[in-house]
Residue frames as qw, qx, qy, qz and C-alpha x, y, z in Angstrom:
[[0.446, -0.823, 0.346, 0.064, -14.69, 35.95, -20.38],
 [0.499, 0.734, -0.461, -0.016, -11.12, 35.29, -21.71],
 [0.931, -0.294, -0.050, 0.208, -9.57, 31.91, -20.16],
 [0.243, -0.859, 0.449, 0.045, -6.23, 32.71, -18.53],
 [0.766, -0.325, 0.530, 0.163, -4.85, 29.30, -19.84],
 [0.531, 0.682, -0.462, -0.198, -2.58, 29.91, -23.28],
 [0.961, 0.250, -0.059, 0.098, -0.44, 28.30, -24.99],
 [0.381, -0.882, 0.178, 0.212, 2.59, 28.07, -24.06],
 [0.751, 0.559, -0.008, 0.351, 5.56, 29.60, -26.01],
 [0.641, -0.294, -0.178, 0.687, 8.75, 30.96, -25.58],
 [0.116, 0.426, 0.175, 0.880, 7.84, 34.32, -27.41],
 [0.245, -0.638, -0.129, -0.719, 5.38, 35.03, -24.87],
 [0.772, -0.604, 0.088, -0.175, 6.70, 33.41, -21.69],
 [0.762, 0.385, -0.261, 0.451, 10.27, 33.73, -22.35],
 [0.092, 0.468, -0.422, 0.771, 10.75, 36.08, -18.71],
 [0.593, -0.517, 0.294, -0.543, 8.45, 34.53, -16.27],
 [0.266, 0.334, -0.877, 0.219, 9.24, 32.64, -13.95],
 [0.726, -0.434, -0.446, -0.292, 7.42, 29.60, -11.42],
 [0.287, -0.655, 0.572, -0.402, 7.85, 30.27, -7.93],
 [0.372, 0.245, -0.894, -0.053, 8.15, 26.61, -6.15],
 [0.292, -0.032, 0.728, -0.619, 5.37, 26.56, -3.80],
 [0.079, 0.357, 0.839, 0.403, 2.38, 24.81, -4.42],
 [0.150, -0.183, -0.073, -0.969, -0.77, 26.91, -4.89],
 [0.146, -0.187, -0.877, 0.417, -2.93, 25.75, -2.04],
 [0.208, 0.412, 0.284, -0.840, -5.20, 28.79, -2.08],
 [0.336, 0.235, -0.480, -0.775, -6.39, 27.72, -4.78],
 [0.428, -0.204, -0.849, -0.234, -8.41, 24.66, -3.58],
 [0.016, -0.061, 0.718, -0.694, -9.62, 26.60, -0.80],
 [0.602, 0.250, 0.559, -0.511, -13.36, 26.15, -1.60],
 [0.474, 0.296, -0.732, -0.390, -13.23, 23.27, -3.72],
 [0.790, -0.285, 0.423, -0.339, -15.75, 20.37, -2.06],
 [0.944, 0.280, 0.168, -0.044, -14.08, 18.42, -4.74],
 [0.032, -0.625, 0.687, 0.370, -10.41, 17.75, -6.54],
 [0.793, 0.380, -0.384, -0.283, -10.55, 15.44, -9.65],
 [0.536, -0.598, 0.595, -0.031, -8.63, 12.66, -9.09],
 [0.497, 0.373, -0.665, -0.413, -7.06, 9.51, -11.27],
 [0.941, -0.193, -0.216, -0.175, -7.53, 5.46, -10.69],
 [0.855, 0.238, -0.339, 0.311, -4.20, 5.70, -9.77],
 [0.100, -0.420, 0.362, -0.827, -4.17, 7.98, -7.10],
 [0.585, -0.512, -0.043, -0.628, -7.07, 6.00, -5.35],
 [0.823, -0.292, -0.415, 0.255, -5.35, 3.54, -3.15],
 [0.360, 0.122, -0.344, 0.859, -3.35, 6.60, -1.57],
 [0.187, -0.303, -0.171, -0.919, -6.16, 8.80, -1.88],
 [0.692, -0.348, -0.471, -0.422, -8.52, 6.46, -0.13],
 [0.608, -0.087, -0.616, 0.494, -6.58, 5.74, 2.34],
 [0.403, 0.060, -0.318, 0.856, -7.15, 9.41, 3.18],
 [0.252, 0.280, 0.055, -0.925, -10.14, 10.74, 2.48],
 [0.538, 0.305, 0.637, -0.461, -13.35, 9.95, 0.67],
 [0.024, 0.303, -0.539, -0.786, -13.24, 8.84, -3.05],
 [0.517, 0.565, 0.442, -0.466, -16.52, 9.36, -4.76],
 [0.410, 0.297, 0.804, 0.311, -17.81, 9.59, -8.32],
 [0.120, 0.408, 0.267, -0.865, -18.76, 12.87, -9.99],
 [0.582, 0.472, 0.647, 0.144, -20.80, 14.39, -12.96],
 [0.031, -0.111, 0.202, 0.972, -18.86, 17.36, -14.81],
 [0.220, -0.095, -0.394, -0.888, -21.98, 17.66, -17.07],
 [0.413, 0.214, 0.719, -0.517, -24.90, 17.39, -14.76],
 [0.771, 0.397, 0.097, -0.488, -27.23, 16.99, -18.68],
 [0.664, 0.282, -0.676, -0.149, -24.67, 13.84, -19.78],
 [0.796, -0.490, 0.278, -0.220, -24.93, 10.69, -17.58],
 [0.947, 0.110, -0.209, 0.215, -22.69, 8.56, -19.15],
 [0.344, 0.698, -0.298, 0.553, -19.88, 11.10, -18.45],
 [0.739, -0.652, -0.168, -0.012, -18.76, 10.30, -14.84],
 [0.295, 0.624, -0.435, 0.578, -15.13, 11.40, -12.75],
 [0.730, -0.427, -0.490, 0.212, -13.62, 10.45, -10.03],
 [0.141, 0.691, -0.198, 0.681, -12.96, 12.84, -7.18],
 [0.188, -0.271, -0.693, 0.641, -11.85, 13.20, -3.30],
 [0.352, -0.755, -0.493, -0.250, -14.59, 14.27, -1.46],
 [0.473, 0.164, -0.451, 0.739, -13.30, 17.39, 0.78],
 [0.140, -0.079, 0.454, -0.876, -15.79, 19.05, 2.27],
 [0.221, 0.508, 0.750, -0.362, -20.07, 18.52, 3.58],
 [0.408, 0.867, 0.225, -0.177, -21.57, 21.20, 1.47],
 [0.398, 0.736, 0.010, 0.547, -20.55, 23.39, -1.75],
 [0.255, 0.725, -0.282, 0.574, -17.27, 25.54, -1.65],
 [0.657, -0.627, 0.417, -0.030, -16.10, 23.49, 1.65],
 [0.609, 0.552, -0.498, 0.275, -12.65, 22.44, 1.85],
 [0.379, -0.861, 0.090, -0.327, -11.86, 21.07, 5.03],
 [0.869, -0.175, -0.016, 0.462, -8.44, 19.87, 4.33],
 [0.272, 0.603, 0.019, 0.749, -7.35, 23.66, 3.54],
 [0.470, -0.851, -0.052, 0.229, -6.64, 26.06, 7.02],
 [0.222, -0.847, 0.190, 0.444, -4.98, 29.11, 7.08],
 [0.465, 0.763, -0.250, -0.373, -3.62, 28.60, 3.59],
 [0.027, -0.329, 0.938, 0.103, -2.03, 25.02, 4.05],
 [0.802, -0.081, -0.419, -0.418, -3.38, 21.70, 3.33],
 [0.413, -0.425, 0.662, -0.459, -3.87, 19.65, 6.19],
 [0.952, 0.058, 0.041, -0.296, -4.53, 16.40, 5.06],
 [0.653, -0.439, 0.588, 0.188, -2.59, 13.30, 4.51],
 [0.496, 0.317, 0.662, 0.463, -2.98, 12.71, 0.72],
 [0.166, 0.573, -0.062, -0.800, -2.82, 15.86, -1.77],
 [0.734, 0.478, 0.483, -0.001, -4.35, 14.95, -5.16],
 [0.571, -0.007, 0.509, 0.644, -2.15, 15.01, -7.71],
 [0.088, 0.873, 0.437, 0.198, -4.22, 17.70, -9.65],
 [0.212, -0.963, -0.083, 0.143, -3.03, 20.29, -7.27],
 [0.730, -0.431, 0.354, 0.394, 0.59, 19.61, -8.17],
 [0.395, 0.015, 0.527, 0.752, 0.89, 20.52, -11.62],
 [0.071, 0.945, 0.301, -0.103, -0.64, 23.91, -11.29],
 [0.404, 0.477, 0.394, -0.674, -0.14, 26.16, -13.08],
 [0.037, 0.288, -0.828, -0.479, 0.15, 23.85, -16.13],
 [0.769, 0.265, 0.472, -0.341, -2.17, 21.69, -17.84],
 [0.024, 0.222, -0.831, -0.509, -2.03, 19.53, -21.04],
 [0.629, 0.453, 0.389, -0.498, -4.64, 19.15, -23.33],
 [0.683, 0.329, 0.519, 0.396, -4.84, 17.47, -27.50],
 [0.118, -0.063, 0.304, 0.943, -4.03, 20.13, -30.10],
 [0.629, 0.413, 0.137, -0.645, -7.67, 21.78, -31.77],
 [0.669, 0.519, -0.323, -0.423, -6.29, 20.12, -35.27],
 [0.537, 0.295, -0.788, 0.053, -4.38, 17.03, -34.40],
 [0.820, -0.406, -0.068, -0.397, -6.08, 14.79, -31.20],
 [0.903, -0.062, -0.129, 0.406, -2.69, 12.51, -31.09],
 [0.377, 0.247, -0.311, 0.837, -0.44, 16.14, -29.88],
 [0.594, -0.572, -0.456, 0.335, -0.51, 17.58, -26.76],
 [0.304, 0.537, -0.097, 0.781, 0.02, 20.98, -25.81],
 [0.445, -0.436, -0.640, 0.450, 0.99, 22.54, -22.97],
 [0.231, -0.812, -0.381, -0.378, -1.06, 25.18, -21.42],
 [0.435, -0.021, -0.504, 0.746, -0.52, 27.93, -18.70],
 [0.259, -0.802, -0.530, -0.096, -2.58, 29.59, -16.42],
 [0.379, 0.483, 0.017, 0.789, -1.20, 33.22, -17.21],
 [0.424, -0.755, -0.186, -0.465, -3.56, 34.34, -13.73],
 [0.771, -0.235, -0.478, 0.349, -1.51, 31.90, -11.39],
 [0.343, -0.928, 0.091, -0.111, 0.03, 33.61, -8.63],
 [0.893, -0.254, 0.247, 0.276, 2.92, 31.76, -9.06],
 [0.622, 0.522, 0.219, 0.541, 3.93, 33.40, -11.95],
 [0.148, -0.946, 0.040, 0.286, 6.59, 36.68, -12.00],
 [0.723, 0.572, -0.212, 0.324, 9.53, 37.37, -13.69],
 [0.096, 0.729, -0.600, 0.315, 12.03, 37.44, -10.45],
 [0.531, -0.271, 0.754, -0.277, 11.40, 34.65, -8.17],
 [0.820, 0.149, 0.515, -0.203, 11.22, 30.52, -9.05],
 [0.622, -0.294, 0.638, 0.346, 12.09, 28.84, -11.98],
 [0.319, 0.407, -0.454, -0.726, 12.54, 30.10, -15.85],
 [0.864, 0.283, 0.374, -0.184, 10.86, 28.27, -18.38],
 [0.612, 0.745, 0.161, 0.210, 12.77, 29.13, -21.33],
 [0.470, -0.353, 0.242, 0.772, 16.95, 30.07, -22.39],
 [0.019, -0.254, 0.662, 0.705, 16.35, 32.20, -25.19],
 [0.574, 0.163, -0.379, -0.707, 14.23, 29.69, -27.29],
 [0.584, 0.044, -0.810, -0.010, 14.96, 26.61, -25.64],
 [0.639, -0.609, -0.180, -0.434, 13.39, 25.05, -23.02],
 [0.018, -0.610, 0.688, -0.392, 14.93, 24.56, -19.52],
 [0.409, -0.149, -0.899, 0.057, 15.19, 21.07, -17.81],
 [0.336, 0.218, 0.596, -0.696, 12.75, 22.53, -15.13],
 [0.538, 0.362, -0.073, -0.758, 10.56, 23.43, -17.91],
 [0.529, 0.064, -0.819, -0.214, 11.26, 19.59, -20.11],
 [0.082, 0.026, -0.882, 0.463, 9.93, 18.07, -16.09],
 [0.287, 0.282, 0.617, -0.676, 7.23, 19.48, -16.18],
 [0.612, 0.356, -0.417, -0.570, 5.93, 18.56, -19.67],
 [0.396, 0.146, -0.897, -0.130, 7.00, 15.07, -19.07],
 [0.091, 0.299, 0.819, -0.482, 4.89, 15.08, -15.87],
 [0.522, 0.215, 0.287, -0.774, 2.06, 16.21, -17.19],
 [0.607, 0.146, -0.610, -0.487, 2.24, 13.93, -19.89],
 [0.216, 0.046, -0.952, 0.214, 2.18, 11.11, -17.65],
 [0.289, 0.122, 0.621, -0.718, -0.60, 12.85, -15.99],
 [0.622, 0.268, -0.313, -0.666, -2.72, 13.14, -19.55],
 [0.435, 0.262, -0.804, -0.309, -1.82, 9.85, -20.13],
 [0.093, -0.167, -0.835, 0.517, -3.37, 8.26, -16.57],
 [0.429, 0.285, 0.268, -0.814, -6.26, 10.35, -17.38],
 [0.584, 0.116, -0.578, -0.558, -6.83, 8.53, -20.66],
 [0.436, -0.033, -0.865, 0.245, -6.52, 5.09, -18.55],
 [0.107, 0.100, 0.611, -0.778, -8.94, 6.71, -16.02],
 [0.558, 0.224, -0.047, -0.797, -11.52, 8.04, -18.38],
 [0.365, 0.103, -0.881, -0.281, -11.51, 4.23, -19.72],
 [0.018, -0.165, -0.849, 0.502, -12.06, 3.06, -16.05],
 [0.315, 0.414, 0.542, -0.660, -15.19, 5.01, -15.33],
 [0.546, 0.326, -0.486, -0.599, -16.65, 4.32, -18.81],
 [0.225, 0.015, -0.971, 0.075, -16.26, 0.43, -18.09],
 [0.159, 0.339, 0.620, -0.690, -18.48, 1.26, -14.47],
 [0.467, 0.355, 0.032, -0.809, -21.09, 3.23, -16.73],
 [0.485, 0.049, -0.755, -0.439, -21.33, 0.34, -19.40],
 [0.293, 0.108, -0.940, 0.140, -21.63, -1.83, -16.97],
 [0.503, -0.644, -0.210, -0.537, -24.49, -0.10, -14.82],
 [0.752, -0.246, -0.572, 0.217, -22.25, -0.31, -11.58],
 [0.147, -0.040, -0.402, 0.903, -22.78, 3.06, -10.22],
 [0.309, -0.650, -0.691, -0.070, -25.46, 3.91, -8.43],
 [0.130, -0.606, 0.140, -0.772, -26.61, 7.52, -6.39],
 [0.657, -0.529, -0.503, 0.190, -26.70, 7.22, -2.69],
 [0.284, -0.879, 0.042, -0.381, -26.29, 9.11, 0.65],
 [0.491, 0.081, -0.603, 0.624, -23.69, 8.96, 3.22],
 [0.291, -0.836, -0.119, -0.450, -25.01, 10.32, 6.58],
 [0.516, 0.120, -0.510, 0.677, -22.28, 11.43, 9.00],
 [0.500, -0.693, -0.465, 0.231, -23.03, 12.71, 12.94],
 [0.341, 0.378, -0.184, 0.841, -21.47, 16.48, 13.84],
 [0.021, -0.167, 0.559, -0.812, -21.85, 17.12, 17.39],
 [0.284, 0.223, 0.757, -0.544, -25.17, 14.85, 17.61],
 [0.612, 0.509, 0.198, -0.572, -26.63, 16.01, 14.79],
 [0.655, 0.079, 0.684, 0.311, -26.90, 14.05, 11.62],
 [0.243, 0.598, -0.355, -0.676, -25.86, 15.61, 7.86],
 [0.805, 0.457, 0.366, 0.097, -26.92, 13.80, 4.85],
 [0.112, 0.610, -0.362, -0.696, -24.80, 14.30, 1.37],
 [0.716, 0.479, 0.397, -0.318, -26.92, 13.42, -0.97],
 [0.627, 0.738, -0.051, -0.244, -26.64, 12.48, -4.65],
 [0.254, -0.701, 0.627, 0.226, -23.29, 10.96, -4.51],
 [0.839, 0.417, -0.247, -0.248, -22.40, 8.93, -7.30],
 [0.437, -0.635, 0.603, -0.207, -21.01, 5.15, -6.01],
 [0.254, 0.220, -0.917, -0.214, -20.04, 1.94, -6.73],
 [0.789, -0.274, 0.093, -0.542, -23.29, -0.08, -6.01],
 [0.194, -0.221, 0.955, -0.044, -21.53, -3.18, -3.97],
 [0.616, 0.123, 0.686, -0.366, -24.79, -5.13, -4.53],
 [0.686, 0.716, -0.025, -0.125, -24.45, -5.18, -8.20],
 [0.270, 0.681, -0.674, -0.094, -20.80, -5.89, -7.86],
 [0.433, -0.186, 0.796, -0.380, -21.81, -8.93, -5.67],
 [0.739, 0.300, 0.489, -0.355, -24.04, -10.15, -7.94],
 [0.596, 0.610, -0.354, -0.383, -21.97, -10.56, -10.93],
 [0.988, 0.069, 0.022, -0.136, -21.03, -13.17, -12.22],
 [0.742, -0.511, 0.227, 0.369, -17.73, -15.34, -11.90],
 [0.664, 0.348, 0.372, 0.547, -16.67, -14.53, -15.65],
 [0.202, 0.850, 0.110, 0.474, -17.24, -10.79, -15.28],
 [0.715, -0.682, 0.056, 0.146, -15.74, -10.62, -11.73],
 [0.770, -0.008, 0.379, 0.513, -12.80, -12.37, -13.74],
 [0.633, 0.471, 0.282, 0.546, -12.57, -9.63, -16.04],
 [0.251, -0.962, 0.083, -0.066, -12.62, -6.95, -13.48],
 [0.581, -0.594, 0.491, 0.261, -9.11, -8.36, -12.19],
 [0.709, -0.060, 0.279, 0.645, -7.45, -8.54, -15.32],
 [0.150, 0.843, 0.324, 0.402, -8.36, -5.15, -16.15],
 [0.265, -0.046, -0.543, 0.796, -6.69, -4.03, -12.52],
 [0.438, -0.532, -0.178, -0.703, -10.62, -2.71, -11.94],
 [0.696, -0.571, -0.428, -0.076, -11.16, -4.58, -8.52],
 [0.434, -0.112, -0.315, 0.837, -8.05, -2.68, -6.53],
 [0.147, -0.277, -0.261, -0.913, -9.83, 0.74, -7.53],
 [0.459, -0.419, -0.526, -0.580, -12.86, -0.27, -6.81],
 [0.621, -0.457, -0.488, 0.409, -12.15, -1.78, -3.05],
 [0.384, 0.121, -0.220, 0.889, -10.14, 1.36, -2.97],
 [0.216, -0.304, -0.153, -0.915, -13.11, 3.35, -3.42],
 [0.666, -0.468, -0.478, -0.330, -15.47, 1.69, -1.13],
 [0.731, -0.326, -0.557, 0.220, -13.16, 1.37, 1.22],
 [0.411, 0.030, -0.346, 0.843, -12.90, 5.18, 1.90],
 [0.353, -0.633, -0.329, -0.606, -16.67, 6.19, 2.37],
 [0.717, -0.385, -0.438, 0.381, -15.46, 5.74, 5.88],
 [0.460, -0.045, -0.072, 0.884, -13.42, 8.43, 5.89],
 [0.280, -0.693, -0.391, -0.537, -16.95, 10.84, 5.36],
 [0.647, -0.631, -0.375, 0.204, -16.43, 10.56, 9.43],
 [0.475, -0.400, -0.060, 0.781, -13.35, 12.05, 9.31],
 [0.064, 0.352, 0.101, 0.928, -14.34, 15.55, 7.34],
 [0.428, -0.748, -0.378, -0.339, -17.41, 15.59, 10.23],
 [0.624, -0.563, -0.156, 0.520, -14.52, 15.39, 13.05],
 [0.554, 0.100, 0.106, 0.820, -13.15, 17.98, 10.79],
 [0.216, -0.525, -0.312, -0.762, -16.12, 20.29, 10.66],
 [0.669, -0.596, -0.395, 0.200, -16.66, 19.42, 14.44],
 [0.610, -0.296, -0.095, 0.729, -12.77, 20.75, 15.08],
 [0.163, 0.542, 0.147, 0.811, -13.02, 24.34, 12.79]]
């Protein structure tokens, strides 16, 4: 199947335009939304930030992500085509764009478009392109994604560190929904007893790294597992 996400150029996206909503329907059965280290003191605040594995046959390879629904293809900050939470992930915001390294040069960046979006038309929302040149909408949103690429590098570090370090660990959460108890298995967490048990010199190098904000951040929103059962209670 042919990926909808090109390059983007003014010869072939020199007439369409980006409406300005965001494209909500699109996370509607997503139990997951990627997420950076820098998103998790907001994020956490809101919702459950967990630990995935894109490639269930590489362990080292690990991602952080809100946790949004109990089972596959639940979402249960998404109703009736809005998002009802308190924290959107930053992910969802710079649809339908993406930045990625060039095939031949790893230090450039090209940006990418997702040519399926619904966002996309040629009468409503905002050109990309005068002619050949790009429009300040169109320079904003290049500079934000870089920033985003660039937080990802500074992420992908983070959870590398955790894997050297052997300081995630699979466990369950089990949350109550009307009496009855749900397990979600397999979740991939900071193991506190292994962060407890280091030692004062590695501790020390968590906090000049900024790794021990993050980390609290993330522990301190497995809590929040309650609130998608009150949510799956309320549907």
């Amino acid at each position: 199947m042919t990926s909808p996400m090109k390059a983007l150029n003014a010869k072939a996206h020199g007439n369409i335009k980006i409406k300005s909503e965001l494209h909500i329907e699109g996370t509607k059965n997503q139990q997951v939304l990627p997420l950076l280290v820098h998103e998790f003191a907001k994020a956490g605040a809101a919702m459950p930030v967990i630990f995935i594995r894109p490639n269930e046959d590489d362990n080292k390879i690990v991602q952080p992500a809100a946790l949004l629904g109990l089972k596959p293809e639940e979402n249960l900050f998404y109703k009736e085509g809005k998002w009802v939470g308190e924290y959107l992930p930053a992910v969802v915001t710079h649809h339908p764009f993406a930045m990625v390294p060039t095939a031949d040069d790893h230090e450039r960046l090209q940006m990418l478009v997702n040519e399926n979006s619904p966002l996309i038309n040629e009468k409503e929302g905002d050109a990309l392109f005068e002619g050949d040149e790009q429009t300040e909408y169109l320079k904003n949103r290049i500079e934000s994604l870089s920033n985003y690429f660039g937080s990802m590098q500074v992420t992908r570090e983070f959870c590398d560190f955790l894997v050297e370090k052997d300081l995630l660990i699979e466990q369950t959460l089990t949350v109550e929904i009307n009496g009855e108890k749900v397990q979600l298995n397999g979740l991939l967490l900071v193991d506190e007893k292994k962060l407890h048990e280091m030692s004062d010199e590695a501790h020390l190098d968590l906090r000049k790294r900024g790794y021990l904000g993050p980390i609290f951040a993330h522990l301190g929103s497995l809590h929040h597992a309650n609130k998608l059962a009150k949510l799956r209670a309320d549907a």
